[in-house]
C-alpha positions as CSV (number, residue, x, y, z in Angstrom):
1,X,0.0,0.0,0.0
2,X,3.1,2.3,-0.2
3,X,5.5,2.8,-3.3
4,X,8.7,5.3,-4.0
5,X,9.2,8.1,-2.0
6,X,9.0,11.7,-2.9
7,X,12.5,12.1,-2.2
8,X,12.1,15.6,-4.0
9,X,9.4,16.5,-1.9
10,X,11.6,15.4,1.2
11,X,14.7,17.4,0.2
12,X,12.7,20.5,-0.1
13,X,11.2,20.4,3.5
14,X,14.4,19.7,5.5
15,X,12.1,20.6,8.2
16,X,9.8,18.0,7.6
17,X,12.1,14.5,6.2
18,X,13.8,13.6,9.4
19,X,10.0,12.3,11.1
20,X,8.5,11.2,7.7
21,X,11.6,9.1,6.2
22,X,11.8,7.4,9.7
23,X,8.3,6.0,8.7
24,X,9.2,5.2,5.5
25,X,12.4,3.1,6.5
26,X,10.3,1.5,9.8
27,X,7.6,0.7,6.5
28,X,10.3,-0.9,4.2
29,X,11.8,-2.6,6.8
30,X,8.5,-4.0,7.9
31,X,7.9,-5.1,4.4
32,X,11.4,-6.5,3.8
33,X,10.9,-8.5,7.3
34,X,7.5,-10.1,6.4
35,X,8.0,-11.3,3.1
36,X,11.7,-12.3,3.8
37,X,13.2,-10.2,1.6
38,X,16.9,-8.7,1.3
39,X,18.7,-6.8,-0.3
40,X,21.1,-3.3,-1.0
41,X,18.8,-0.2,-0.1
42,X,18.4,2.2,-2.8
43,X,16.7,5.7,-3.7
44,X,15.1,5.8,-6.9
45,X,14.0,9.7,-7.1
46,X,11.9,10.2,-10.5
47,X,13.7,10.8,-13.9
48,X,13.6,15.1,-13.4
49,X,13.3,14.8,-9.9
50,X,17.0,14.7,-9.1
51,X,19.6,17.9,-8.1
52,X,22.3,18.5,-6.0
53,X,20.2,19.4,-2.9
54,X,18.7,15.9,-2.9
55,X,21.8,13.9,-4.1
56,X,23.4,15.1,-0.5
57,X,20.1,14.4,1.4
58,X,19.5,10.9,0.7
59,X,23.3,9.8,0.4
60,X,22.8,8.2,3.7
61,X,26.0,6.3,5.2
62,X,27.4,6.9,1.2
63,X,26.7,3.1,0.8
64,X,23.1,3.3,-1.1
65,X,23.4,3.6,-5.0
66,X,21.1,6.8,-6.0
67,X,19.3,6.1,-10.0
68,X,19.6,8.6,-11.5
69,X,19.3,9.7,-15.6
70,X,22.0,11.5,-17.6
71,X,20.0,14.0,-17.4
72,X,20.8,14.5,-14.0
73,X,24.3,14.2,-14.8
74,X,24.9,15.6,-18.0
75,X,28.7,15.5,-18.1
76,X,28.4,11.7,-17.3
77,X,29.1,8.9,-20.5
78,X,29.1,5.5,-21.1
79,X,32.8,4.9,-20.7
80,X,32.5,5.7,-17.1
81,X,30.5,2.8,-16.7
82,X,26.6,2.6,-15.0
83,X,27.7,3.0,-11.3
84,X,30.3,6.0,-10.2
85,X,30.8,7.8,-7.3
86,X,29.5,11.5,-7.0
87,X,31.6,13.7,-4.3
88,X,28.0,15.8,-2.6
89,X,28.5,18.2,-0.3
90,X,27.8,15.6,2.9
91,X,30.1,12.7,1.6
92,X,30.3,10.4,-1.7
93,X,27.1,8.8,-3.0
94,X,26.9,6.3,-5.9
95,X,24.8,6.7,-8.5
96,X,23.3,4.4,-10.7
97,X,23.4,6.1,-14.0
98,X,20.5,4.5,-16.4
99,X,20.6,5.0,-20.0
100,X,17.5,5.5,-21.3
101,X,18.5,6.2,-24.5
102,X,18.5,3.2,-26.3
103,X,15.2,3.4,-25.0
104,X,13.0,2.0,-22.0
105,X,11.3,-1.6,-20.8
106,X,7.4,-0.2,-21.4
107,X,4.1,-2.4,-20.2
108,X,3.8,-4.3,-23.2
109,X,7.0,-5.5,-23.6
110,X,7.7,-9.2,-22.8
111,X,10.6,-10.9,-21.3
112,X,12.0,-11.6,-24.9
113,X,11.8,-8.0,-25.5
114,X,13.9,-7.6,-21.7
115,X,16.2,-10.0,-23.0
116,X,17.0,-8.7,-26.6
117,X,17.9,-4.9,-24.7
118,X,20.4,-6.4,-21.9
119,X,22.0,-8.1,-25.5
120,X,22.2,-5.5,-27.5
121,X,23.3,-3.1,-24.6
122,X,26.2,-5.7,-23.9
123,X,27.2,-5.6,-27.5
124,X,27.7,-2.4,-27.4
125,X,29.5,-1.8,-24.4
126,X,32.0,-4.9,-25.7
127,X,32.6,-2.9,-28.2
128,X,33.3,0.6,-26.7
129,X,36.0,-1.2,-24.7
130,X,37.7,-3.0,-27.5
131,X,38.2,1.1,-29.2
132,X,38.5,2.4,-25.6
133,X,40.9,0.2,-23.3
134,X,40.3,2.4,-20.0
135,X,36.3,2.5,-20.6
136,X,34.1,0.7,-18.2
137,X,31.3,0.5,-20.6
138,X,28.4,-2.0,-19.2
139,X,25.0,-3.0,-19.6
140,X,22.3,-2.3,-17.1
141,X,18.4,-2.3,-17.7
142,X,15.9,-1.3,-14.9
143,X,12.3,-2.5,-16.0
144,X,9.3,-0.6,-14.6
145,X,8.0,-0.6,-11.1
146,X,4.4,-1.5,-12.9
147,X,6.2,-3.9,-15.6
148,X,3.8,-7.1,-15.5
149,X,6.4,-10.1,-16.8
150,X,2.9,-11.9,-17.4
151,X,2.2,-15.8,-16.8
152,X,4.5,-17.2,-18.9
153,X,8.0,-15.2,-18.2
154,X,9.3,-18.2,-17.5
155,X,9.2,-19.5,-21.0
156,X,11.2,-16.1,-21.8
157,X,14.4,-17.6,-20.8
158,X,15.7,-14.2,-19.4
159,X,18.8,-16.0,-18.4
160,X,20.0,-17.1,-21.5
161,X,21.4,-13.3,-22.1
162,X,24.1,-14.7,-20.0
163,X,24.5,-17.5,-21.8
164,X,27.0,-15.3,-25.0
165,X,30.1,-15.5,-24.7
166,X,30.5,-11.3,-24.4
167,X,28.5,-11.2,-21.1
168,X,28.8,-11.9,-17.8
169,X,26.6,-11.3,-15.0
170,X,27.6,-9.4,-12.1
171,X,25.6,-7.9,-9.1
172,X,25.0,-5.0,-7.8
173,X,27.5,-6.3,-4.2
174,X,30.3,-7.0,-6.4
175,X,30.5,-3.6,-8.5
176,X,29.8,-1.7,-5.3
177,X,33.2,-3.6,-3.8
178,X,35.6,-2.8,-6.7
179,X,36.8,0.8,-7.9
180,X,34.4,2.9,-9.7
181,X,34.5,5.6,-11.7
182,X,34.4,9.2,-10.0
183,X,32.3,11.9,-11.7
184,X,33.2,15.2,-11.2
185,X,30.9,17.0,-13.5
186,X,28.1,18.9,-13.3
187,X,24.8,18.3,-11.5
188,X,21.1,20.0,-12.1
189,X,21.1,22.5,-9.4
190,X,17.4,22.6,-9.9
191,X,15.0,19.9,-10.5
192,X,12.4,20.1,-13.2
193,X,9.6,18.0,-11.1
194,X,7.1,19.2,-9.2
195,X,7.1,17.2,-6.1
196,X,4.4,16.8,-3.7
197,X,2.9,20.1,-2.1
198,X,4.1,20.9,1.5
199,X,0.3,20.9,2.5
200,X,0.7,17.2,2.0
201,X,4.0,16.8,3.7
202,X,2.9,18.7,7.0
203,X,-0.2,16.2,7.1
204,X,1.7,13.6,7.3
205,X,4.1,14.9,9.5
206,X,1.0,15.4,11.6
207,X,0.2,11.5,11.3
208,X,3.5,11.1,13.0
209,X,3.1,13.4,15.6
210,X,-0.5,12.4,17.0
211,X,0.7,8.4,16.3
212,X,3.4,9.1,18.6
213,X,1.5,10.5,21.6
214,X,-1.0,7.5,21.3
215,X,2.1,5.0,20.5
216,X,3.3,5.9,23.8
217,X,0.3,5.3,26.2
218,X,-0.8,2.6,23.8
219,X,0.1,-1.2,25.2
220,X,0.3,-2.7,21.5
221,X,2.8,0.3,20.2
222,X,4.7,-2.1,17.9
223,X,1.4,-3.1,16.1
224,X,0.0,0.8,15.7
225,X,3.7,2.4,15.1
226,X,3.7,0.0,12.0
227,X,0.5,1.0,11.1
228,X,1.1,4.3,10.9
229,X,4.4,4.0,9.4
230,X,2.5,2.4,6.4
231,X,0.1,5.1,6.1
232,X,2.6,8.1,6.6
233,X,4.7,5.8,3.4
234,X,1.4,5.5,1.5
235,X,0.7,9.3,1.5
236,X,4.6,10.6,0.4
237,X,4.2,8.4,-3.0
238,X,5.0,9.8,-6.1
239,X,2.1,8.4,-7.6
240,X,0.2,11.5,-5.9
241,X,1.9,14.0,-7.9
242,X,-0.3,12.9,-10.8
243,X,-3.9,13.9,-8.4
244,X,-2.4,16.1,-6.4
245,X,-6.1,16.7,-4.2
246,X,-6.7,12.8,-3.6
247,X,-3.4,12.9,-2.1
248,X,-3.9,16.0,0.3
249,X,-7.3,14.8,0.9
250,X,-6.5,11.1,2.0
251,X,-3.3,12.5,4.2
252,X,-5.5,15.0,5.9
253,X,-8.3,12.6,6.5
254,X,-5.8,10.0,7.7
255,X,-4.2,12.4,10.3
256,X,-7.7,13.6,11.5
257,X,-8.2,9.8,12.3
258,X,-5.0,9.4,14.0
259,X,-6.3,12.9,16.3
260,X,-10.1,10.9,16.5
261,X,-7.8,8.3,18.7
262,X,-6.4,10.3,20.8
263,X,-10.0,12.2,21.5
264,X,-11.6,8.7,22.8
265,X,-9.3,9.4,26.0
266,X,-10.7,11.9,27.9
267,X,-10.6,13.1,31.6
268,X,-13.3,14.1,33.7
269,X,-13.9,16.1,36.9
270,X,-17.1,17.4,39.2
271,X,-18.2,20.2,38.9
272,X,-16.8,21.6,41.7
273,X,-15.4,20.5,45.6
274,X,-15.9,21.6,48.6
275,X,-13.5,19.9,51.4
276,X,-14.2,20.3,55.1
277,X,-10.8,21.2,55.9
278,X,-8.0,22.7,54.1
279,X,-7.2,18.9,52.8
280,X,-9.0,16.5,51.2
281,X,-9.6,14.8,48.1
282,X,-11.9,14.8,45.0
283,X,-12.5,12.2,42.3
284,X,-11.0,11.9,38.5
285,X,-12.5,9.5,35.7
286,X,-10.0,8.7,32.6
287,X,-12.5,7.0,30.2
288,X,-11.0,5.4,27.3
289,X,-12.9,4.6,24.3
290,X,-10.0,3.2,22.1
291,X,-9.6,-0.7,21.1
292,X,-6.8,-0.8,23.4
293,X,-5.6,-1.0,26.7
294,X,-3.6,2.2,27.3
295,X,-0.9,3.5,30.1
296,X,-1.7,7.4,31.2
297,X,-0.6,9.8,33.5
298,X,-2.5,12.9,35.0
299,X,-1.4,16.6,36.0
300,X,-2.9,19.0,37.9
301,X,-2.1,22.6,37.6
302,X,-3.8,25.1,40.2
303,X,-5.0,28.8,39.2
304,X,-2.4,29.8,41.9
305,X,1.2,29.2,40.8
306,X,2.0,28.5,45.0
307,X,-0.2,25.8,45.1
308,X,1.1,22.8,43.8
309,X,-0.1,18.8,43.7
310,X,1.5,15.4,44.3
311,X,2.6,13.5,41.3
312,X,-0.4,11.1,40.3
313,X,1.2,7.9,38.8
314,X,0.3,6.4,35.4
315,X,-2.6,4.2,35.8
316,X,-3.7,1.2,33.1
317,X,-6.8,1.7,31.4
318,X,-8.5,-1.2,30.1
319,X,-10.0,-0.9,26.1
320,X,-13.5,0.7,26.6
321,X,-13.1,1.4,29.8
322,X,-13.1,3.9,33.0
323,X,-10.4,4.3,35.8
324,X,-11.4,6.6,38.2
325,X,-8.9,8.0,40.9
326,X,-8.6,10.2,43.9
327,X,-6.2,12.7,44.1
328,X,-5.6,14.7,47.4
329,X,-4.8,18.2,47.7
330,X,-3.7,20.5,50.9
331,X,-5.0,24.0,50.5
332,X,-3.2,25.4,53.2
333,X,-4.3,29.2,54.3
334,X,-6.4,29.4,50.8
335,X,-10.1,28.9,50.4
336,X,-10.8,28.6,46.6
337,X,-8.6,27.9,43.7
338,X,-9.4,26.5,40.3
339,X,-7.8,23.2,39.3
340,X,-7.1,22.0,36.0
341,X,-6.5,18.4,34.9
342,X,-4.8,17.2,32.0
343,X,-3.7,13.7,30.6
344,X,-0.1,13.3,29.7
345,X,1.9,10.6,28.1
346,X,5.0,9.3,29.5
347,X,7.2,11.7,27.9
348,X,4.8,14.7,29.5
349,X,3.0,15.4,26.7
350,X,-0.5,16.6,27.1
351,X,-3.5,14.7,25.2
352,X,-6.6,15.5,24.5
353,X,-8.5,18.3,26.7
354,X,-8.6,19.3,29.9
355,X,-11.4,19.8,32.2
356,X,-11.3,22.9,35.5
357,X,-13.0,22.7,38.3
358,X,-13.3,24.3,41.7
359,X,-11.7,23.6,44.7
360,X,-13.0,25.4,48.4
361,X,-12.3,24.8,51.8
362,X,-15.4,25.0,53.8
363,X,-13.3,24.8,57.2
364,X,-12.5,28.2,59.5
365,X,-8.9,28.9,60.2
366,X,-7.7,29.6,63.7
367,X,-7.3,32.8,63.1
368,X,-10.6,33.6,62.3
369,X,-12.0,31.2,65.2
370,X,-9.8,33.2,67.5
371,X,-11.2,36.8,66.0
372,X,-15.1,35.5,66.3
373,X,-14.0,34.9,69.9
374,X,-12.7,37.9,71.1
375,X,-15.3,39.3,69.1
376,X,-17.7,37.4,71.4
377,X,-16.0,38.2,74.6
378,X,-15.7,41.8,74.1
379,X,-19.7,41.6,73.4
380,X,-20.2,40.3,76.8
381,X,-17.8,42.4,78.3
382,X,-19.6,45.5,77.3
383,X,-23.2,43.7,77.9
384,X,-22.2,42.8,81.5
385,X,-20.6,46.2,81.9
386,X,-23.7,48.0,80.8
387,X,-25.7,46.0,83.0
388,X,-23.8,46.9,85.8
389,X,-23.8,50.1,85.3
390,X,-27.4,50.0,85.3
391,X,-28.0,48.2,88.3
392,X,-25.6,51.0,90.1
393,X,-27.9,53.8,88.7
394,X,-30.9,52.1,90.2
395,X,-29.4,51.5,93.9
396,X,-28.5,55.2,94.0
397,X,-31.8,56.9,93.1
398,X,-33.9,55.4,95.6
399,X,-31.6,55.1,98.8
400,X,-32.4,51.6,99.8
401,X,-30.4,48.3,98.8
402,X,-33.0,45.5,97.3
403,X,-33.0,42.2,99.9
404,X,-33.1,39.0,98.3
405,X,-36.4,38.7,98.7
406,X,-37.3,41.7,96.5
407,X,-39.1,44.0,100.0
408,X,-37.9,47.2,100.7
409,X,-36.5,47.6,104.3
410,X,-35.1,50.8,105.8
């Protein structure tokens, strides 16, 4: 479900390649690994999608061969043989050079057809180094990614263009081991495709990003980062250069489903808490609605900086289910703040939303116990002391003291 890269596209968005041709080698190497294939890595960038800028990007460790066209080298010839070495500005690169002008291995052509060019190339190339003694002159034929061999390519005896006495065959291993040819001429400092638009590129890129976050909370990661390798690989084809808008469109809607994931993990709070003391606790749900058991943490960030919350430790959420935790916090001299919760992967990345709530503390500091008392006491105090008072006023106006028993007595 992948093909060749846009290497062009890739070289042009420096910002971009490092993520995106990570997926692409974790997809090849995925594909290489099931089917039990091996083999020497190489780029293949389309015929006018080649110039210097890309030649140094995709050089790698300078041991994979680059295809390229003469007309991306133009100073290149046939006495130089198919593979030389190009100096780029990060290192040596090989290049593959393929000649298609004796002309090119189309649909309809069979494996007879295959067979007559890798002959008649030979015989040429024989016969340049019989004129030219220090010419490396070969043969090499690349068919069509979309070449069909049909049903019966085995009746096209393709190996009997070994078979003349004026060929031999020899693999790509073996050239890359011997001396080649270094080419010191000129390359296109402009390429004449147009690669894939940057749109395209940043949608993938945002596959990569979103696939990460839930690769890392996710229990199967192996399973999804493969996944998504394929899919970043299938959108950065250069198949998409020839519909540009199917392209952006599938990339776009295949990073919004990557980002629907990551929205079936949610958090949730109540509406608000009130503790009885300045500590206390209050409830968190973590509902997951993905197909697979995932690994979260939570923070908490208060609306006041001094407040802070003790680390909540990633819990295990089952697929399709809720985990709900309590998390205690110590208000201290405050009575409100707002709390905010947020899931976060195990690198401390956030996902998804967040959800704030209030937090009070119904409970009365000493303090204010202590005022409302001596506010109490100094009520009595002046209640007793007016009363006194009182009493004294009415012992003086009348002359007489009041006996227990309430008479009068002189």
């Amino acid at each position: 479900d992948f093909d060749r890269p846009d290497d062009l596209a890739l070289s042009m968005n420096p910002d971009l390649r490092g993520d995106l041709r990570a997926a692409i080698d974790l997809a090849t190497h995925t594909a290489l690994t099931t089917y039990q294939l091996s083999g020497r890595r190489v780029s293949w960038p389309t015929r006018t999608g080649v110039d210097r800028a890309l030649l140094a990007d995709v050089r790698g460790e300078g041991d994979s061969p680059v295809i390229v066209t003469p007309a991306a080298v133009p100073d290149w010839e046939p006495r130089l043989g198919s593979v030389v070495n190009y100096e780029t500005g990060a290192g040596p690169a090989p290049l593959l050079v393929e000649d298609l002008r004796s002309g090119t291995t189309g649909g309809t052509q069979s494996v007879a057809t295959l067979r007559q060019r890798l002959l008649s190339e030979a015989a040429l190339a024989v016969m340049e180094r019989t004129i030219d003694p220090d010419s490396r002159a070969d043969s090499v034929v690349l068919v069509d990614p979309v070449w069909d061999p049909g049903v019966r390519w085995a009746t096209g005896r393709l190996s009997e263009a070994f078979a003349t006495p004026f060929t031999r065959p020899v693999d790509m291993e073996s050239v890359l081991r011997t001396s080649v040819a270094e080419y010191d001429g000129t390359v296109l400092r402009t390429a004449e495709a147009r690669p894939l638009s940057r749109a395209q590129l940043e949608a993938a890129t945002g596959i990569v990003a979103k696939g990460r976050m839930l690769s890392s909370i996710t229990s199967a990661s192996d399973e999804l980062d493969t996944s998504l390798a394929r899919d970043i690989a299938g959108v950065l084809g250069v198949r998409w250069r020839l519909d540009r808008s199917a392209g952006l469109a599938i990339a776009t809607a295949r990073e919004r489903g990557t980002a629907a994931e990551l929205d079936k993990i949610t958090i949730e709070g109540p509406p608000s808490v009130t503790l009885s003391s300045s500590k206390g606790g209050f409830p968190l749900t973590i509902r997951n609605d993905t197909d697979e058991a995932i690994t979260i943490g939570v923070g908490l960030r208060s609306s006041n900086p001094a407040l802070t919350f003790p680390s909540v430790d990633p819990v295990e959420v089952g697929a399709g289910e809720r985990r709900t935790l309590t998390v205690q916090v110590d208000l201290g001299t405050q009575r409100t703040t707002f709390v905010t919760a947020r899931l976060m992967t195990t690198d401390s990345q956030t996902i998804g939303s967040t959800t704030t709530f209030k937090v009070r503390s119904s409970s009365i500091g000493v303090v204010l116990w202590v005022a409302m008392g001596l506010a109490g006491l100094f009520v009595l105090l002046t209640l007793a002391r007016r009363f006194h008072r009182r009493r004294k006023g009415l012992g003086a106006g009348t002359g007489r003291r009041p006996d227990d028993d309430g008479a009068d007595r002189r």
